[in-house]
C-alpha positions as CSV (number, residue, x, y, z in Angstrom):
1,X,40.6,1.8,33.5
2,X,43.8,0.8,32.1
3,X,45.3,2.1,28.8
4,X,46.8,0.5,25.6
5,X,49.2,2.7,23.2
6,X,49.1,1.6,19.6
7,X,51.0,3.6,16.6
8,X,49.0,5.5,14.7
9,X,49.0,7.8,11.8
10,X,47.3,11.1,11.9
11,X,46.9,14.1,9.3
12,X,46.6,17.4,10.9
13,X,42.8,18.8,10.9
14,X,41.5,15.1,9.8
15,X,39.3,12.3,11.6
16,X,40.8,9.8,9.9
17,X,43.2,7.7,11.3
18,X,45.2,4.6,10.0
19,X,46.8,1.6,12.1
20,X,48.3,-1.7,11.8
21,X,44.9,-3.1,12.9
22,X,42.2,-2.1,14.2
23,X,41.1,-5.3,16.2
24,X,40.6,-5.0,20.1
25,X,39.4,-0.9,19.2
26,X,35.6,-0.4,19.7
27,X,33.4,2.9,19.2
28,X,33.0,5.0,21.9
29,X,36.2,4.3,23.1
30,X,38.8,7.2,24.7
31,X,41.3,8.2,22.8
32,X,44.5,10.4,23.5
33,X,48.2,11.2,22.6
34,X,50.2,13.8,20.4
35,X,47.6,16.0,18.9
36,X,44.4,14.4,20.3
37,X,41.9,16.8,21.6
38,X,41.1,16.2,25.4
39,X,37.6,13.9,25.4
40,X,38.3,12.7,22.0
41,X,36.8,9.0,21.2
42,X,36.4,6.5,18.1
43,X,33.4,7.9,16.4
44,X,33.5,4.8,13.9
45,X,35.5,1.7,12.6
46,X,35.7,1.9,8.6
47,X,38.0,-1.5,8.1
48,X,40.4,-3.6,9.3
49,X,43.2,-0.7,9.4
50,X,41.0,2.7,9.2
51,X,39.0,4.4,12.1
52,X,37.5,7.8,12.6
53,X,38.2,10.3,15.7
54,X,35.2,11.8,17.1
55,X,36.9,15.0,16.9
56,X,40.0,16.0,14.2
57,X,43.3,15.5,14.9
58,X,46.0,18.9,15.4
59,X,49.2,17.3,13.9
60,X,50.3,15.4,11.2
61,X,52.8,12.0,11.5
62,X,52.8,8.5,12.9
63,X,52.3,8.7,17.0
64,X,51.2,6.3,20.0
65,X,48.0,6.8,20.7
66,X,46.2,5.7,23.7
67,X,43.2,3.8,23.8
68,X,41.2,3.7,27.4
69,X,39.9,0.2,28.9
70,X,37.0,1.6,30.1
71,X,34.0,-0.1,31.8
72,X,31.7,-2.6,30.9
73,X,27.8,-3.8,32.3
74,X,26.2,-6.8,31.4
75,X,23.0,-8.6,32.1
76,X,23.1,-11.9,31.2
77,X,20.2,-14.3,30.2
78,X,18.0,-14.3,33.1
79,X,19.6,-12.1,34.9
80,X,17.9,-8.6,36.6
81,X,19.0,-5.4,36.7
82,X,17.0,-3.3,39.6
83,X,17.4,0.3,39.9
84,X,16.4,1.5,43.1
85,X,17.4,5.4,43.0
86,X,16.3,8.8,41.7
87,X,16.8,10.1,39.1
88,X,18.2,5.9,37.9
89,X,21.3,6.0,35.8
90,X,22.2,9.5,36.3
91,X,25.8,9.4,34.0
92,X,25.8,7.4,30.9
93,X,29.7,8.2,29.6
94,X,30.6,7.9,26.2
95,X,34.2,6.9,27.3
96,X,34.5,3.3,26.5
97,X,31.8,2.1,28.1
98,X,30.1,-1.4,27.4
99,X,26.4,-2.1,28.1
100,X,25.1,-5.1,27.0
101,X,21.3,-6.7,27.8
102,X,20.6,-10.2,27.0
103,X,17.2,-11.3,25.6
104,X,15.9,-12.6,28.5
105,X,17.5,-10.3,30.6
106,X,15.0,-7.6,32.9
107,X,15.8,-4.4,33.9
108,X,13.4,-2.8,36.0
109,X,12.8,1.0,37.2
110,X,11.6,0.8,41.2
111,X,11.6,4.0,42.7
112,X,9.2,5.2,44.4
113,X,9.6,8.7,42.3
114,X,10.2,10.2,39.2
115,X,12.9,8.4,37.2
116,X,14.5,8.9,34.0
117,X,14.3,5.3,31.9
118,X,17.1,5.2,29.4
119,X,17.0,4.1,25.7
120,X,19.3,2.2,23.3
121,X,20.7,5.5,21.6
122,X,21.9,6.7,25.2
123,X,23.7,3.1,25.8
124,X,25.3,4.1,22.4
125,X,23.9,1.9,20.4
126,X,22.9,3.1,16.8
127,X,20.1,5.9,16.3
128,X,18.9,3.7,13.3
129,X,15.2,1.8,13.4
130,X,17.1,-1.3,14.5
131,X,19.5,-0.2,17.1
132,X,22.1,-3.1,18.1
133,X,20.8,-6.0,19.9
134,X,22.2,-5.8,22.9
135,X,21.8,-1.6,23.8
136,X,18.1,-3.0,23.6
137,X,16.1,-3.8,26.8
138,X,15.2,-7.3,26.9
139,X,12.3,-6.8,29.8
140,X,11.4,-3.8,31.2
141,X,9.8,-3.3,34.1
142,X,8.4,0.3,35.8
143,X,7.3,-0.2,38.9
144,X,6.5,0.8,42.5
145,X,5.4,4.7,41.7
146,X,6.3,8.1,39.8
147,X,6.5,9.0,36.7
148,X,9.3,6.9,34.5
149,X,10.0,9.2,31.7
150,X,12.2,8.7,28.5
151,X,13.6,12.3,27.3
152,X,14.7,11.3,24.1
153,X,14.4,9.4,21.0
154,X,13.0,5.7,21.0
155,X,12.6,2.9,23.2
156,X,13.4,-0.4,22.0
157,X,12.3,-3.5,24.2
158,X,12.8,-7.4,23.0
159,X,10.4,-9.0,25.1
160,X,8.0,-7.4,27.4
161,X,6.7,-4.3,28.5
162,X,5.2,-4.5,32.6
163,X,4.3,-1.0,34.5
164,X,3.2,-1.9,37.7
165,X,2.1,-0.7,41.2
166,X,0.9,2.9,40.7
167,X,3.9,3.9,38.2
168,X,3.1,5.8,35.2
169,X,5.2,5.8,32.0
170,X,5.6,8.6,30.1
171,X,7.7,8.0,26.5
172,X,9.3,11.2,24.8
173,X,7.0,13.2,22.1
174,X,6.5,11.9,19.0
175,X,8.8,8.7,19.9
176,X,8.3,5.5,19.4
177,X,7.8,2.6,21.9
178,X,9.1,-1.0,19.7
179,X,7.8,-3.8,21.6
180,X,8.8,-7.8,20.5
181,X,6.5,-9.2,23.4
182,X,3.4,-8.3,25.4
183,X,2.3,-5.0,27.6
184,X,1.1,-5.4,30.9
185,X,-0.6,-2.5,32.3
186,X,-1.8,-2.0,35.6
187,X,-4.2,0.4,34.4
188,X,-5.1,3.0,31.7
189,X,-3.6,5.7,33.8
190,X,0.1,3.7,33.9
191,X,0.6,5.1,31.0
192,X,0.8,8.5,29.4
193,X,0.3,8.4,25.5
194,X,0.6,11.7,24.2
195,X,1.4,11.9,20.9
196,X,3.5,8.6,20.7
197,X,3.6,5.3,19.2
198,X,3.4,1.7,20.1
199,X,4.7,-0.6,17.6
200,X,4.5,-4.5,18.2
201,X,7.7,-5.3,16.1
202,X,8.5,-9.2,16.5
203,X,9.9,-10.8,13.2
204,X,9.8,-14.5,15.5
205,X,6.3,-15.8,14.9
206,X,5.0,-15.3,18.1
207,X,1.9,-14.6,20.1
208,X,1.6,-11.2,21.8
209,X,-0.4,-9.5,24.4
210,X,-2.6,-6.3,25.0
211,X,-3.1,-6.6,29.0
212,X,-4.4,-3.5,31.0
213,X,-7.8,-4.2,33.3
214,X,-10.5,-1.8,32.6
215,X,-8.9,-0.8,29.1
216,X,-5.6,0.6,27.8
217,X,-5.3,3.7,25.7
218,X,-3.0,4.3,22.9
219,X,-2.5,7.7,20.4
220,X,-1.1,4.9,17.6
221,X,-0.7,1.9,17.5
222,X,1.0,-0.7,15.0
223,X,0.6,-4.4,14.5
224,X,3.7,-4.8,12.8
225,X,5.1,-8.6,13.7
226,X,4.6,-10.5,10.7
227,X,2.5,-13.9,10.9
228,X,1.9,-12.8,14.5
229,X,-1.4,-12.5,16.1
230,X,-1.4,-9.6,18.6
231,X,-4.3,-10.7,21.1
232,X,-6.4,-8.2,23.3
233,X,-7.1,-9.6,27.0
234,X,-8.7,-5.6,27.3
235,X,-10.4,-3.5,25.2
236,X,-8.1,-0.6,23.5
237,X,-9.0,2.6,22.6
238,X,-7.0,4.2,19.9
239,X,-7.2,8.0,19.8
240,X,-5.4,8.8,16.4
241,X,-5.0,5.5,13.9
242,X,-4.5,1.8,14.1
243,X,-2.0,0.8,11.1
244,X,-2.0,-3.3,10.2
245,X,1.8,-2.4,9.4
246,X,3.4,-6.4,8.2
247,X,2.1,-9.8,6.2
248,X,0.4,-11.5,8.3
249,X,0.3,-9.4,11.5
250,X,-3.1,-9.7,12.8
251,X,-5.2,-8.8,15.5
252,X,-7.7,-10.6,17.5
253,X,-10.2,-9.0,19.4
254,X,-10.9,-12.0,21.4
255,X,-14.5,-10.3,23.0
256,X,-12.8,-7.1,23.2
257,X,-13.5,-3.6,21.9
258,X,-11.4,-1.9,19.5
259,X,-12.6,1.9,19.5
260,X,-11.0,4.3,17.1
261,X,-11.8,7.7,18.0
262,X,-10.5,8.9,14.6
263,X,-13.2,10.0,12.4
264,X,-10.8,10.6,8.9
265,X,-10.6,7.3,7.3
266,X,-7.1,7.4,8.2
267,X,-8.3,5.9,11.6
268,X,-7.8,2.2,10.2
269,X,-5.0,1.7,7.9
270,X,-3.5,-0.7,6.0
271,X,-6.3,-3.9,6.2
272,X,-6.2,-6.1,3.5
273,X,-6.3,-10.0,2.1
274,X,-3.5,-10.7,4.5
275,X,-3.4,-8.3,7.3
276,X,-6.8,-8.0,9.0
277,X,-9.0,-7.9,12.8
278,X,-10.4,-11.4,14.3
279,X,-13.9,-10.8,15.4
280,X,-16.0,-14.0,14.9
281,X,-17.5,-14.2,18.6
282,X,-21.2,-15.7,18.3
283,X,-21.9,-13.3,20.8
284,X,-20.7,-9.7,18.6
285,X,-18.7,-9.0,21.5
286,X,-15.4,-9.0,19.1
287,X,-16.4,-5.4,17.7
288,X,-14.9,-2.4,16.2
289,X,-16.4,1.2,17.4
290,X,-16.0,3.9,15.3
291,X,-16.6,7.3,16.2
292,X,-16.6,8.6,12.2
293,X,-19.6,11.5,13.1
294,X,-19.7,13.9,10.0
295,X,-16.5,12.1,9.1
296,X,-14.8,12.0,5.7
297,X,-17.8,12.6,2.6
298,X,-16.3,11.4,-0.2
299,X,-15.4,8.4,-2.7
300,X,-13.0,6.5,-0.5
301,X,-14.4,4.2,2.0
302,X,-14.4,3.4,5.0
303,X,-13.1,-0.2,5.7
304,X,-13.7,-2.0,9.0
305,X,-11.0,-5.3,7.9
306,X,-12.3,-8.1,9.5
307,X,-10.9,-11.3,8.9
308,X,-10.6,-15.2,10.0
309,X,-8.6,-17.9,11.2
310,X,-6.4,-19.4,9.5
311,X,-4.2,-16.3,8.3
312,X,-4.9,-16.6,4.1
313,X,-5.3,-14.3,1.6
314,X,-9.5,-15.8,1.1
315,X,-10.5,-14.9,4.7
316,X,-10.3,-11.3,4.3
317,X,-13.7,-10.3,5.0
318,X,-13.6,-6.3,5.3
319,X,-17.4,-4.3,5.9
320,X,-17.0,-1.3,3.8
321,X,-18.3,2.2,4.2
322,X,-19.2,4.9,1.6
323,X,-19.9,8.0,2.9
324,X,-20.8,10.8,0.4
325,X,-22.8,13.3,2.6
326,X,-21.8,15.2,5.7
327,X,-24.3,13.8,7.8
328,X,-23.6,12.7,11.6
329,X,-23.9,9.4,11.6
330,X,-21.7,8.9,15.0
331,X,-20.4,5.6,16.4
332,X,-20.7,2.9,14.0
333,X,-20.6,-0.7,15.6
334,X,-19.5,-3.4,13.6
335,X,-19.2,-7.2,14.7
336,X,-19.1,-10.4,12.4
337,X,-18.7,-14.2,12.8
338,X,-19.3,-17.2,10.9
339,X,-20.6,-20.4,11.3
340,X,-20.7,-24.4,10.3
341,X,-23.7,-25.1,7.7
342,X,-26.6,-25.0,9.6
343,X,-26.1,-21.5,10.1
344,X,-26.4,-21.6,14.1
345,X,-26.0,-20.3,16.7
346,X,-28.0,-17.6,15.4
347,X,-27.4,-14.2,16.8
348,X,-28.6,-13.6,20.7
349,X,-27.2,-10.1,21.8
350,X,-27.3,-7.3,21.5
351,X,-30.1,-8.8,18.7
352,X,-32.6,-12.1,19.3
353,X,-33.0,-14.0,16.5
354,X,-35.4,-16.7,16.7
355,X,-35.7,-18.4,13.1
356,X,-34.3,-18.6,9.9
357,X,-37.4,-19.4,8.1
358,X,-37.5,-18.9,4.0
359,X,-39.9,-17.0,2.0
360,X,-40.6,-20.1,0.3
361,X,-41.8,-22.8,2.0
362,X,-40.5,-25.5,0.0
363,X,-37.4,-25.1,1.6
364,X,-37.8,-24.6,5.2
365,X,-36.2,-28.2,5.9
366,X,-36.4,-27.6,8.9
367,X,-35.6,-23.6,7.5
368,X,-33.9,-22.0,5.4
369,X,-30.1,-23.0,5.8
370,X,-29.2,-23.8,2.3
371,X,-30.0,-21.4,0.9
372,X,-28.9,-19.0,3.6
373,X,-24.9,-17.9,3.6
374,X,-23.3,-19.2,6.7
375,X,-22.3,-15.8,8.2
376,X,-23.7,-12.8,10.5
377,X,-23.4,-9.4,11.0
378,X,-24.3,-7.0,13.5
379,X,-24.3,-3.7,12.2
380,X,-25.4,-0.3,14.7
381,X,-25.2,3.4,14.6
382,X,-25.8,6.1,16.8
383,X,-27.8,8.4,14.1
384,X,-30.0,6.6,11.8
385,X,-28.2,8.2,8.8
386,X,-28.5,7.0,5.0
387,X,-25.1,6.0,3.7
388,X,-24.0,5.8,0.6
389,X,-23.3,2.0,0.1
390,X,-22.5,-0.6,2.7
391,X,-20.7,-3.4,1.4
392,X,-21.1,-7.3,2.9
393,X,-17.5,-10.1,2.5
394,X,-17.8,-13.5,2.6
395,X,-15.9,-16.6,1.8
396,X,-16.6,-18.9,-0.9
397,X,-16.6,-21.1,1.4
398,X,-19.8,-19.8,3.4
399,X,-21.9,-20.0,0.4
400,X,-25.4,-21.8,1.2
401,X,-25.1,-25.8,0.6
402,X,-28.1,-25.6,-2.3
403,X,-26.7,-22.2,-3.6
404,X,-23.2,-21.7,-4.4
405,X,-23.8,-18.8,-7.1
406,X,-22.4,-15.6,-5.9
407,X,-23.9,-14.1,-8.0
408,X,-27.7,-14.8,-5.7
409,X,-26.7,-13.8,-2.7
410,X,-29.0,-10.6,-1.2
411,X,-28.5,-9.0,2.1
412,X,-31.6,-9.0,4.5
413,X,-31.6,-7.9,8.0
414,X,-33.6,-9.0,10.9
415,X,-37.1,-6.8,12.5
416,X,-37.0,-7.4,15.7
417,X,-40.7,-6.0,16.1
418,X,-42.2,-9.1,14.3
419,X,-39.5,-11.5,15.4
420,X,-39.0,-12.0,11.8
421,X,-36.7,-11.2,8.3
422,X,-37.9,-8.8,6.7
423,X,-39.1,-9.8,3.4
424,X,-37.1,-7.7,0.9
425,X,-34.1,-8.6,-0.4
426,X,-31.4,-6.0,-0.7
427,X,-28.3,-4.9,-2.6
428,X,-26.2,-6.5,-5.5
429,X,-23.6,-8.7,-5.7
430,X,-20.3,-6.8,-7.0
431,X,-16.9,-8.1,-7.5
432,X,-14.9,-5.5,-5.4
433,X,-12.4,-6.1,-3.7
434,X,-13.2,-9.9,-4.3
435,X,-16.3,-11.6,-6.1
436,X,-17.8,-12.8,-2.9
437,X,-19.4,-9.5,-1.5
438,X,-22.7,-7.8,-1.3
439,X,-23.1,-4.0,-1.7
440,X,-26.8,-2.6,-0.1
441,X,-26.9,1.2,-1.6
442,X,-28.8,3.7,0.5
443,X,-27.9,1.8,3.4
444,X,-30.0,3.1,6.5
445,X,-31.3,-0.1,8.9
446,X,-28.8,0.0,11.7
447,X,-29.0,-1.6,15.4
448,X,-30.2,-5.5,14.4
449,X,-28.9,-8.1,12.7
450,X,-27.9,-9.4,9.1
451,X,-27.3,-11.8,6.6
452,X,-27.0,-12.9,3.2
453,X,-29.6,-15.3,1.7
454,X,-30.1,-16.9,-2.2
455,X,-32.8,-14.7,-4.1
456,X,-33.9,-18.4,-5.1
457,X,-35.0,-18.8,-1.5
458,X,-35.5,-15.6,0.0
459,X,-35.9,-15.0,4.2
460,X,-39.1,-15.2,4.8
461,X,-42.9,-13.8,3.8
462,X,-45.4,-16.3,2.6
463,X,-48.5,-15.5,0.9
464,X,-51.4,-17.8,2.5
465,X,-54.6,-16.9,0.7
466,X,-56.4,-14.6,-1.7
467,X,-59.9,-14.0,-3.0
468,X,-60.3,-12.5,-6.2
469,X,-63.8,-10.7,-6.9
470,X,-65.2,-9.5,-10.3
471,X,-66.6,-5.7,-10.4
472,X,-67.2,-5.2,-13.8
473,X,-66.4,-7.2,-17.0
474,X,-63.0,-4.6,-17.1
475,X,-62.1,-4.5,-13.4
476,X,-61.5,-6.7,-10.3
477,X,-60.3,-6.4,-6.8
478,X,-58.7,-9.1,-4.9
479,X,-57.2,-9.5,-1.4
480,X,-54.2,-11.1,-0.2
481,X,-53.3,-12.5,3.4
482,X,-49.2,-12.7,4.1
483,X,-47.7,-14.2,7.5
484,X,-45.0,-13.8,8.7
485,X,-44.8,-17.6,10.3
486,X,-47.5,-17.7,12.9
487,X,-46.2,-14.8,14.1
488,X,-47.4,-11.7,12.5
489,X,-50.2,-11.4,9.3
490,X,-52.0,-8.9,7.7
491,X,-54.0,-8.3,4.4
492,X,-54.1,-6.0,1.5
493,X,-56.6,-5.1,-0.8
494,X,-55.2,-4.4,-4.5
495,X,-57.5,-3.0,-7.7
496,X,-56.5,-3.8,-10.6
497,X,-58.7,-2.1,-13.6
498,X,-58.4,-2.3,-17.3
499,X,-58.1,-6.2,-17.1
500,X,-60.4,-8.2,-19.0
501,X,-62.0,-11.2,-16.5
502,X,-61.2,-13.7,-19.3
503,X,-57.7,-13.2,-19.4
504,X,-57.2,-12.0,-15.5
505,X,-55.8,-15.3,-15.1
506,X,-52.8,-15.1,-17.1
507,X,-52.0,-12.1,-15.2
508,X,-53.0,-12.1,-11.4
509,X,-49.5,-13.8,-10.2
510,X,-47.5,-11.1,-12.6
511,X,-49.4,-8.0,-11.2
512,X,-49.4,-9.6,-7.2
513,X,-45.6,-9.6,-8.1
514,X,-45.5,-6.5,-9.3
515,X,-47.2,-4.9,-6.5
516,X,-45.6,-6.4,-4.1
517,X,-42.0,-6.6,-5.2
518,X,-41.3,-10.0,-4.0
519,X,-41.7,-13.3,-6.0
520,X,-45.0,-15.4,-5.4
521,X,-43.8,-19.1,-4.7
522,X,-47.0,-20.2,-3.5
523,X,-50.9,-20.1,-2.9
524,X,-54.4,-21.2,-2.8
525,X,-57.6,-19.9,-3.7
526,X,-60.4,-19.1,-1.3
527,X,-64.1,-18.2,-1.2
528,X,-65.3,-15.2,-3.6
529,X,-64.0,-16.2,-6.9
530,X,-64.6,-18.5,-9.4
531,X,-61.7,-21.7,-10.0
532,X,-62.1,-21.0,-13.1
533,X,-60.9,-17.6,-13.1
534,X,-57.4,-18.4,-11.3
535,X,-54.4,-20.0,-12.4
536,X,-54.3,-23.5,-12.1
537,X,-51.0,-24.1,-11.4
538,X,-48.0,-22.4,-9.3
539,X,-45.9,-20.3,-11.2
């Protein structure tokens, strides 16, 4: 191109040069005259009179210097840029040259072979995490077939990502792939992880896109778009660690599967009160597959951080982990969703549940919904392993209508061999990390389903009957019939001895208590013992 000369002061074995002014000058481009090395170009623009030579000047004193026009390449708003040729652009020359991609601009790689897919640093924009706009790609498209390969550094695309036909990209090692819209994948094998990086990076609120039939694998992958939602229309396997990177950036699963094949607890980082996963599907097929195995044995957790719409710092509802023993307790399956007051639907796959009846009777109007908390889990394991503690979140919100102490809430899980709850209540509440959870130590019933329910009303076992039977005037046996609804019953026969007959009614609902480990809340007595000898009234 055409050349300007502009007087210029030089000091011999310096890069700095000084002018009148530096306006019309721009980096990268040629420079030449009185001792300028051959090749020589503005490596930087310090101020408004002060610029620096890419290579030191040989003389000192005030000379024309010549600047070169160069060439310039712009793709305007809308516009498309389609290369067509092996191996694409093959000479990218520092000499003044100008490229410059607008937003909504595409460029797209279309060979049908192997093709080298340039990156911001190589269109001289800066090296830094936030190259200049316009070296940035503003769609990219790899299509048709080969292998599109970046050689160096990081790859910086404004809007969105689409390999197509049978092509296969293939980002440097190590690098990192920024992304500020969605990725369309033809397949899993379109693209090559290796040891790289996907980071969703859009500071716009916006929605963006995981889109790759049959399932798209990444080594790591960051949510890092603040009040964003990055939604999965696939399920995505992540090989090394999925990082909840920005305020606000979350992910939905949207009936998806999120497997994490990392077993350290570094697998999931960075969930918290504002950056968490969307399940809430009523049919738990919003999960999170874990492959932890042995795993990590020791006092930190791990945390599956599940979440809800709206994004807020109270509908952070992580499960929690603790894993203190080096047992194999392979892929752990974890689903969640909530639901309006009356507690339905109730879970159908991969567990039936059929009722939520209470343990008390009183309050099955028409069940137990008030006093049950208006959320599900589905938990599942490979290996029937004993953990540590599992630990239950819930919203304050989801407390049961008749119940709203936190401080009642047990976790009880469904047996699907009776078609019932079982009776016990489990766990504590605690107030880590908010006051609204439920930890269950010794946690070992995996595959089914839970929830939380009031100890006031428990999920359900009713005692129907019992007949008491004197021995001697110091013993006495009576037996007890439970149900399980209509469903499932059986009796027991408990001896008690040492009890005197004349005061085995202030005792008999204590020691039934006692032996069973669940409250009494009602009865009646049958044939084979006196009235007399029973309480007269419920407890």
């Amino acid at each position: 191109g055409s050349t300007t000369a502009v007087s210029c002061t030089t000091t011999a074995l310096s890069t700095t040069v000084t002018t009148a002014s530096t306006a019309g000058l721009t980096v990268g481009q040629s420079v030449g005259g009185s001792g300028i090395i051959a090749g020589t170009t503005i490596a930087s623009i310090t101020n408004g009179t002060t610029f620096v030579l890419s290579q030191a000047a040989q003389s000192t004193g005030t000379f024309s210097l010549f600047f070169g026009a160069g060439a310039s390449l712009t793709v305007n708003a809308g516009g498309k840029l389609e290369i067509a040729g092996t191996p694409a652009i093959s000479t990218l020359s520092a000499v003044n040259n100008f490229w410059t991609f607008a937003s909504s601009s595409t460029v797209e790689y279309s060979a049908s072979g192997a093709q080298t897919v340039r990156i911001a640093a190589e269109f001289y924009g800066t090296t830094a995490s936030a190259p200049t706009a316009g070296f940035q790609y503003g769609n990219l498209i790899c299509s048709f077939s080969g292998n599109k390969t970046t050689s160096v550094g990081n790859l910086y695309i404004k809007n969105d990502l689409t390999i197509s036909g049978s092509a296969v990209l293939i980002p440097s090692a190590a690098s990192t792939m920024f992304l500020g819209g969605s990725w369309y994948d033809w397949g899993a094998a379109g693209f090559t992880e290796g040891t790289s990086t996907v980071r969703f990076n859009n500071a716009t609120p916006a929605t963006q896109y995981i889109n790759c039939p049959g399932g798209e694998i990444f080594y790591v992958l960051i949510q890092n778009s603040p009040n964003n939602l990055l939604v999965f229309n696939t399920d995505v396997t992540v090989q090394n660690q999925l990082s909840l990177a920005s305020n606000f950036g979350l992910i939905n699963l949207n009936s998806h599967t999120l497997n994490v094949l990392q077993s350290l607890i570094s697998g999931i980082t960075g969930g918290g009160i504002n950056r968490y996963i969307i399940s809430e599907t009523t049919d738990n097929s919003s999960k999170i597959v874990w492959s932890i195995g042995t795993g990590t044995s020791g006092a930190s957790p791990y945390t599956f951080p599940f979440g809800t719409l709206p994004a807020s710092t109270s509908n952070y509802l992580p499960v929690t982990i603790f894993k203190t023993s080096a047992s194999n307790i392979g892929n752990v399956t974890i689903s969640t969703y909530g639901t309006p007051a009356n507690n339905q639907p109730w879970p159908t796959t991969p567990t039936l549940v059929t009722n939520l009846q209470a343990d008390n009777a009183i309050h099955n109007q028409p069940d137990n919904r008030s006093y049950t908390a208006e959320r599900f889990w589905e938990i599942h394991a490979t290996n029937n392993v004993t953990l540590d503690t599992l630990r239950f979140s819930y919203r304050s919100v989801e407390l049961p209508d008749s119940d709203l102490t936190a401080f009642d809430m047990r976790a009880q899980y469904w047996t699907a061999g009776i078609h019932y709850w079982e009776r016990t209540q489990f766990g504590y509440p605690s107030s880590s990390p908010t006051a609204y959870t439920v930890s269950v130590p010794n946690f070992n019933i995996f595959n089914t389903s839970w929830t939380l329910s009031s100890n006031i009303s428990p999920l359900p076992i009713e005692l129907l009957s019992f007949k008491a039977k004197k021995e001697n005037e110091t013993d006495a046996v009576f037996y007890c019939h439970c149900v399980c609804g209509a469903v499932h019953s059986y009796c027991r026969r408990v001896g008690y001895t040492g009890i005197p007959i004349h005061s085995f009614h202030h005792t008999i609902w204590r020691l039934f208590e006692a032996k069973f480990h669940h409250p009494v809340r009602h009865a009646r007595p049958t044939h084979g013992a006196k009235k007399s000898a029973l309480p007269s009234a419920q407890p």
